[in-house]
NUKE-100890 format. One record per residue (C-alpha): residue number from 1; x, z, y; chain. Coordinates in steps of 0.25 Angstrom, whole numbers. Layout:
<nodes>
{pos->NUM, east->X, up->Z, north->Y, unit->A}
...
</nodes>
This chain:
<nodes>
{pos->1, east->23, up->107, north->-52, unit->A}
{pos->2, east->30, up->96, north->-58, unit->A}
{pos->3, east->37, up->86, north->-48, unit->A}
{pos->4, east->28, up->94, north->-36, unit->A}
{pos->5, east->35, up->96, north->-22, unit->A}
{pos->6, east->34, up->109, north->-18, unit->A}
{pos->7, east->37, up->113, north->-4, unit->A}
{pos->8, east->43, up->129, north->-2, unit->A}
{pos->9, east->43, up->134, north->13, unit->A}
{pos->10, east->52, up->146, north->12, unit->A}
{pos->11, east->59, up->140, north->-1, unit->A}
{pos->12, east->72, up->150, north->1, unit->A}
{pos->13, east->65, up->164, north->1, unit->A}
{pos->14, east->60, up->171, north->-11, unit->A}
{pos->15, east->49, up->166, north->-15, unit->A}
{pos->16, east->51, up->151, north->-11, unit->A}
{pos->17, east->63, up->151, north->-22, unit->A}
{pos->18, east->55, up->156, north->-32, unit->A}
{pos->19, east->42, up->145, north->-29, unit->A}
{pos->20, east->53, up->135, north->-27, unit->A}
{pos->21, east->60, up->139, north->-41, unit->A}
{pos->22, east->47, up->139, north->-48, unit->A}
{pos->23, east->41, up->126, north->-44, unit->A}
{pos->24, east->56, up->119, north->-47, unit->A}
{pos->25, east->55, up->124, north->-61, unit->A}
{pos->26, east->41, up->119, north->-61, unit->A}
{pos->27, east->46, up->104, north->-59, unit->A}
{pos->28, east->42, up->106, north->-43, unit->A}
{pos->29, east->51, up->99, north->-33, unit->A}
{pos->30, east->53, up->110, north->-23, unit->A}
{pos->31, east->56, up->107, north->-8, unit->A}
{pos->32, east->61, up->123, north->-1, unit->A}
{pos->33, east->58, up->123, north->12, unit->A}
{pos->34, east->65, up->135, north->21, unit->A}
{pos->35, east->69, up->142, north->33, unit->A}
{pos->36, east->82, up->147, north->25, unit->A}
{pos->37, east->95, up->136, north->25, unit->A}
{pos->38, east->93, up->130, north->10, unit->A}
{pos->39, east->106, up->125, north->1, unit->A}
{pos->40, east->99, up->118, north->-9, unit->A}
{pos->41, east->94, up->107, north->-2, unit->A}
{pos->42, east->90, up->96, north->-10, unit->A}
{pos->43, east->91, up->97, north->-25, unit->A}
{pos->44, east->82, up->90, north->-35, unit->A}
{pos->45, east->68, up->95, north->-36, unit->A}
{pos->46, east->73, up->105, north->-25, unit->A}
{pos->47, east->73, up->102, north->-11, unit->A}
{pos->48, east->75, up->113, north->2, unit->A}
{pos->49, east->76, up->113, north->17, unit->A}
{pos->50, east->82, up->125, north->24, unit->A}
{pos->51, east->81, up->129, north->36, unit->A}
{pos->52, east->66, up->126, north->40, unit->A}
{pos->53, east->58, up->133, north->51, unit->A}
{pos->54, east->44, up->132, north->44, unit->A}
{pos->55, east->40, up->136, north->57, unit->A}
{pos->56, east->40, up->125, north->64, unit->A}
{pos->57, east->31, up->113, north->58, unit->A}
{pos->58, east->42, up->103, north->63, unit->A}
{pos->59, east->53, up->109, north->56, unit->A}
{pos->60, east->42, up->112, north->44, unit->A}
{pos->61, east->37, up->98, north->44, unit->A}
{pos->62, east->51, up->90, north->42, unit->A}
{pos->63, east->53, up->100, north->32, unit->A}
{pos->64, east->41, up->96, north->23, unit->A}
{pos->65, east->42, up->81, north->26, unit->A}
{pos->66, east->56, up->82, north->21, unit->A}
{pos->67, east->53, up->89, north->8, unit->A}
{pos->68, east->41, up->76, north->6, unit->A}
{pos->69, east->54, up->67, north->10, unit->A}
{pos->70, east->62, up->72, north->0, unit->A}
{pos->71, east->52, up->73, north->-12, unit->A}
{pos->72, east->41, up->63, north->-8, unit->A}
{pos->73, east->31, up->72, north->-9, unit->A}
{pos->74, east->25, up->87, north->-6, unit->A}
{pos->75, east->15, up->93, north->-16, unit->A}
{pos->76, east->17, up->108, north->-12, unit->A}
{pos->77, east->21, up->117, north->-2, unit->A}
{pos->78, east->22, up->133, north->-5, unit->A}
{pos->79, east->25, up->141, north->9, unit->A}
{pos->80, east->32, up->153, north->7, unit->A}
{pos->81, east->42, up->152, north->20, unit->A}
{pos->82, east->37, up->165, north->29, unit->A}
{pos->83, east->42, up->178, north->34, unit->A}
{pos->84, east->39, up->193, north->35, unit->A}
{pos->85, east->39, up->204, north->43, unit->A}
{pos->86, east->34, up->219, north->43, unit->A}
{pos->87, east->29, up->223, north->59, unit->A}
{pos->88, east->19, up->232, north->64, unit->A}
{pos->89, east->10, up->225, north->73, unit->A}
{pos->90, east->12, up->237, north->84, unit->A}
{pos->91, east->25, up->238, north->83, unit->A}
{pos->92, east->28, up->222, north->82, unit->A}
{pos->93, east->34, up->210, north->87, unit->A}
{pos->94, east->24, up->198, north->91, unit->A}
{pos->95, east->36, up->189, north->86, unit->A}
{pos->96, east->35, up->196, north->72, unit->A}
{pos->97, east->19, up->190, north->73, unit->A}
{pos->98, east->26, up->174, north->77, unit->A}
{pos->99, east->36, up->176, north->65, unit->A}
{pos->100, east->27, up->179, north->55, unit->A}
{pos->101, east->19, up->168, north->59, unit->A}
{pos->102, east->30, up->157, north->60, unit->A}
{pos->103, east->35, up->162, north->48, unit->A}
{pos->104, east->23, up->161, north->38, unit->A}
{pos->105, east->11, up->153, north->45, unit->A}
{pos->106, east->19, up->143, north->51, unit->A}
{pos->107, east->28, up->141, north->40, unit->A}
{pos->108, east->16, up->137, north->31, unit->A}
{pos->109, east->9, up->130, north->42, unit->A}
{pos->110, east->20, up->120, north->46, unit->A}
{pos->111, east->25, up->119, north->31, unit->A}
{pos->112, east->9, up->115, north->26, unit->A}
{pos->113, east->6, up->105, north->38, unit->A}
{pos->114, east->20, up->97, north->35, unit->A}
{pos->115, east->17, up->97, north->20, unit->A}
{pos->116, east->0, up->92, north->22, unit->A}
{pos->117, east->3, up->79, north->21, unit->A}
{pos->118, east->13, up->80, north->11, unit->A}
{pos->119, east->4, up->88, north->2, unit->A}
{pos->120, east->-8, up->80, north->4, unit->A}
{pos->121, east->-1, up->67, north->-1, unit->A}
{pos->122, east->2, up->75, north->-15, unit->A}
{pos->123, east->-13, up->76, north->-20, unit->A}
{pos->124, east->-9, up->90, north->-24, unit->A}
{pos->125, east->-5, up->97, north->-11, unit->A}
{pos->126, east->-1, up->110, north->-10, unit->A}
{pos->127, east->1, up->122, north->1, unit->A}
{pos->128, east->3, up->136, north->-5, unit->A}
{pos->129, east->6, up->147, north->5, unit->A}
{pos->130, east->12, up->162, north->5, unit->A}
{pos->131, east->2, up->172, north->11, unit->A}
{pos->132, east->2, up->186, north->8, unit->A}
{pos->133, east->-5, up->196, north->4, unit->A}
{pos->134, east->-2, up->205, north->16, unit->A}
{pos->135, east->-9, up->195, north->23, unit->A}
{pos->136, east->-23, up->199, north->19, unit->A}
{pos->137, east->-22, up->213, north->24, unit->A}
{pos->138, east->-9, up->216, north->33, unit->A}
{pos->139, east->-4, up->230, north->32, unit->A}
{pos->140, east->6, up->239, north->42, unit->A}
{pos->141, east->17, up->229, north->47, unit->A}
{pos->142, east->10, up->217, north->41, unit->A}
{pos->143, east->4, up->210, north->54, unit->A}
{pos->144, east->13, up->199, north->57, unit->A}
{pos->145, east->16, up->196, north->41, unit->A}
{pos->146, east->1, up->197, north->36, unit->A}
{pos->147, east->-4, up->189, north->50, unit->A}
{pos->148, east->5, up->178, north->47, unit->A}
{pos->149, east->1, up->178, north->31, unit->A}
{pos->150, east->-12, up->178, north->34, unit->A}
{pos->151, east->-10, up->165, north->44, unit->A}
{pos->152, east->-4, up->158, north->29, unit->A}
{pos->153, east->-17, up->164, north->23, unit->A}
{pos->154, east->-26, up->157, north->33, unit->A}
{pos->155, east->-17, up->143, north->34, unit->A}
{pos->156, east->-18, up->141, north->18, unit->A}
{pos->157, east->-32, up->143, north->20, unit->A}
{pos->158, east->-34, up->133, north->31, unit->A}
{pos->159, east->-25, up->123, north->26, unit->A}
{pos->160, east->-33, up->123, north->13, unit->A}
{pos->161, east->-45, up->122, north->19, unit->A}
{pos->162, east->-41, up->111, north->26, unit->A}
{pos->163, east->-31, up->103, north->16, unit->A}
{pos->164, east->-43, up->106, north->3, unit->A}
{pos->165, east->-43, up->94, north->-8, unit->A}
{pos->166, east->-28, up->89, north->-5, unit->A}
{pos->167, east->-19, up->102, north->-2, unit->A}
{pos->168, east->-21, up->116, north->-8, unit->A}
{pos->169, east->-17, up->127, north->0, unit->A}
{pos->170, east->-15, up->140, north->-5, unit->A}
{pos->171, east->-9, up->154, north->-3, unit->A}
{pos->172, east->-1, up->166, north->-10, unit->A}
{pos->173, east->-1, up->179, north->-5, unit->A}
{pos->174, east->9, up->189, north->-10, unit->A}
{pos->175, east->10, up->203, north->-9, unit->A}
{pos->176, east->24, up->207, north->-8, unit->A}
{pos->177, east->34, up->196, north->-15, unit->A}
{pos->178, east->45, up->202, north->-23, unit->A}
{pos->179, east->58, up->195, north->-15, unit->A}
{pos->180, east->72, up->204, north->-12, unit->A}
{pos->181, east->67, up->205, north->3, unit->A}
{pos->182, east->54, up->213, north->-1, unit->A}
{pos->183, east->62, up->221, north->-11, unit->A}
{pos->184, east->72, up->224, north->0, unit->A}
{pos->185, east->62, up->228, north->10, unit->A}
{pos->186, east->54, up->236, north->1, unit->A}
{pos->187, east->63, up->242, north->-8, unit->A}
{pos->188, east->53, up->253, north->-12, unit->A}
{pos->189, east->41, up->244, north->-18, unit->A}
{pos->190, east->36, up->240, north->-31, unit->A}
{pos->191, east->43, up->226, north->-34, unit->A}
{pos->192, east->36, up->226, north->-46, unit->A}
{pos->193, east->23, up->226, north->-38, unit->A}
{pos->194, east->26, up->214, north->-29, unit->A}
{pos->195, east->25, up->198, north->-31, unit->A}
{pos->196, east->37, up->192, north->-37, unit->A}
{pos->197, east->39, up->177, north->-32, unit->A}
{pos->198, east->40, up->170, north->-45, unit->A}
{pos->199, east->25, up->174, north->-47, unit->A}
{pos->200, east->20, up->171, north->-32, unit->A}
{pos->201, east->27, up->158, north->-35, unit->A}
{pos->202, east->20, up->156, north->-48, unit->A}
{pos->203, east->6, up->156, north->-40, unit->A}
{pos->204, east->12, up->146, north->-28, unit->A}
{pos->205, east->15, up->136, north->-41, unit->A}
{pos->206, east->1, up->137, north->-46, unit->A}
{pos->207, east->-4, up->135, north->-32, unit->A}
{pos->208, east->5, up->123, north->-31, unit->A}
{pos->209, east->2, up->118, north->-46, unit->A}
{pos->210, east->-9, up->109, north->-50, unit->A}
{pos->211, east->-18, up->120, north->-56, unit->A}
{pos->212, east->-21, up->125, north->-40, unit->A}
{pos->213, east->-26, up->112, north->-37, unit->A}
{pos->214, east->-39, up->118, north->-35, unit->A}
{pos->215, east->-35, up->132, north->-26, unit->A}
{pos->216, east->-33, up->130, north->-11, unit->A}
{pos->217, east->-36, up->141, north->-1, unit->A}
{pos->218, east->-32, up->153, north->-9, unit->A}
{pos->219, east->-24, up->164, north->-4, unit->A}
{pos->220, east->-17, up->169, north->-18, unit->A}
{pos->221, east->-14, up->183, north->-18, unit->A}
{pos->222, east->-1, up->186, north->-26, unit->A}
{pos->223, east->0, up->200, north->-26, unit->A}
{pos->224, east->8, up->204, north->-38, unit->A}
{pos->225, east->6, up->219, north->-39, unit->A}
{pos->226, east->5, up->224, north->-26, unit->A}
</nodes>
């Protein structure tokens, strides 16, 4: 991870801290890109940008261009920005179905098309993706969530196809991820059982490290104990 830029779509939640930590301790210059307002700004090997509407591949693209400005060069880009929601589909609102959309398969789609060309240009471009588990069979109130992780499934798969020999494109699919939101929201469950973020991140780093050169395509199920 040496002197690697990584780029973090959803930087601020969770998860993103705790890829963005790892890869700083792992020499990486980390660029955190997210809808939240950022205080850090710019600060060594650190860079963030607050208040980005990953949505909309304008506002996605002039992000990732300034992350390449600021450190010359993009080498990974790991998105975790995305949304939930628990809706029936009877009982439902068709804008749940949009939101879910926008929030993780546009996200992802307009952060990877920005970041191609920066990628390519590094020799050793990488895309790693968060999908999910609940995705590959949705349950009772899962529609709009599985549906939208199951659009990120089949984007990692299309841009890996199509970017094969100069970007790998891979995906991890977690179960439940241990964060004080799902604890909060499910105060009954198992914590023990679920996926803590330091070990999905461990599997995002190996997807971004030299040792995964030669894995593209895959959908990584990082279950924990589920």
């Amino acid at each position: 991870m040496d002197g690697k830029v990584v780029v973090i779509t959803g930087a601020l939640g969770a998860l993103g801290k705790v890829v963005a930590e790892s890869a700083l301790a792992r020499g990486a210059r980390v660029a955190g890109v997210d809808h939240a307002v950022s205080r850090v700004g710019a600060t060594g090997n650190r860079l963030e940008l607050g208040g980005v509407d990953l949505s909309n591949a304008a506002a996605a693209k002039t992000a990732i261009d300034n992350v390449a400005s600021h450190f010359g060069r993009i080498d990974a880009l790991v998105n975790i920005a995305g949304g939930f929601a628990f809706e029936a589909v009877a009982d439902g609102e068709t804008n749940t179905w949009q939101r879910m959309y926008a929030l993780n398969v546009l996200t992802a789609l307009n952060a990877s098309r920005a970041a191609i060309g920066h990628l390519t240009a590094s020799g050793a471009g990488r895309i790693i993706n968060v999908g999910a588990m609940a995705a590959l069979q949705a349950g009772s109130g899962m529609g709009p969530y599985a549906a939208s992780k199951a659009g990120v499934h089949r984007l990692t798969e299309a841009l890996a196809a199509e970017w094969k020999g100069k970007i790998t494109v891979n995906a991890v699919l977690p179960s439940i991820i241990d964060t004080p939101a799902n604890r909060a929201s499910m105060p009954q469950a198992d914590f023990g059982k679920w996926v803590a973020p330091q070990e999905l991140a461990e599997v995002i780093l190996f997807l971004i490290s030299h040792a995964a050169s030669a894995v593209t395509g895959a959908l990584i199920p990082v279950s924990g104990r589920v």
